[in-house]
C-alpha positions in Angstrom: 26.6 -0.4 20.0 27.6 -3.8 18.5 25.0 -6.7 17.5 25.4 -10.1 17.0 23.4 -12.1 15.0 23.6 -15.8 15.0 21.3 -18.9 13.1 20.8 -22.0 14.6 19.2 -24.8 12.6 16.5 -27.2 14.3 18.8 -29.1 16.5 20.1 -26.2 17.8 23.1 -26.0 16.2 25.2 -22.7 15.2 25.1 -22.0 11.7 26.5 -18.4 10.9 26.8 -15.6 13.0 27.4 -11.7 11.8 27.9 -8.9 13.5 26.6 -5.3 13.0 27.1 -1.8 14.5 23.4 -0.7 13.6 20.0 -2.2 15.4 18.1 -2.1 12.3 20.4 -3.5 10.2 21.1 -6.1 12.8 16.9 -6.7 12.7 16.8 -7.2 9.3 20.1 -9.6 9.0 18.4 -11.4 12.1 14.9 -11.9 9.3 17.0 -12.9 6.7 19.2 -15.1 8.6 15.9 -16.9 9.9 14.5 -17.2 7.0 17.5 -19.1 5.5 18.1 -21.2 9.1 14.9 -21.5 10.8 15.8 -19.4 13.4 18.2 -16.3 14.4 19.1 -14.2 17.6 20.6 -10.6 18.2 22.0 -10.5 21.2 23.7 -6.4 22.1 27.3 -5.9 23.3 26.5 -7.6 26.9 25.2 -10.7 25.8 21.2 -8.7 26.2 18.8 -10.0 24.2 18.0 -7.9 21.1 15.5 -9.7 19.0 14.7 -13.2 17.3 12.6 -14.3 14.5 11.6 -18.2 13.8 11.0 -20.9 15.6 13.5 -21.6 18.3 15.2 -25.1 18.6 14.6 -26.6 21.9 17.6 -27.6 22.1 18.4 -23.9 23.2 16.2 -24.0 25.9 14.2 -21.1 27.1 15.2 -17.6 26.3 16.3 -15.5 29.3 15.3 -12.0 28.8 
């Protein structure tokens, strides 16, 4: 399965996105990414979420699960 994890800063905006084959690597990339950013998403291969970690901008809006 494929992950994608991408870092917004507080307005919102995209900052860096990677992209991972394994869910726990893809957790810990989304903690570090977070930690540098302010906040990070995994979303899974059909756009799904997979986890977050931070604060997110409200400039996203509200996280469809």
């Amino acid at each position: 399965m494929l992950f994608t994890t991408t870092a917004y800063n507080s307005q919102g905006e995209a900052l860096e996105t990677e992209t991972q084959n394994d869910s726990w690597s893809a957790c810990e990339i989304c903690l570090a990414l977070s930690e540098q950013f302010g906040y990070a998403e995994t979303l899974d291969l059909w756009g799904r979420h997979a986890g977050e970690y931070g604060d997110r901008p409200v400039a996203l809006g509200d996280r469809v699960y």
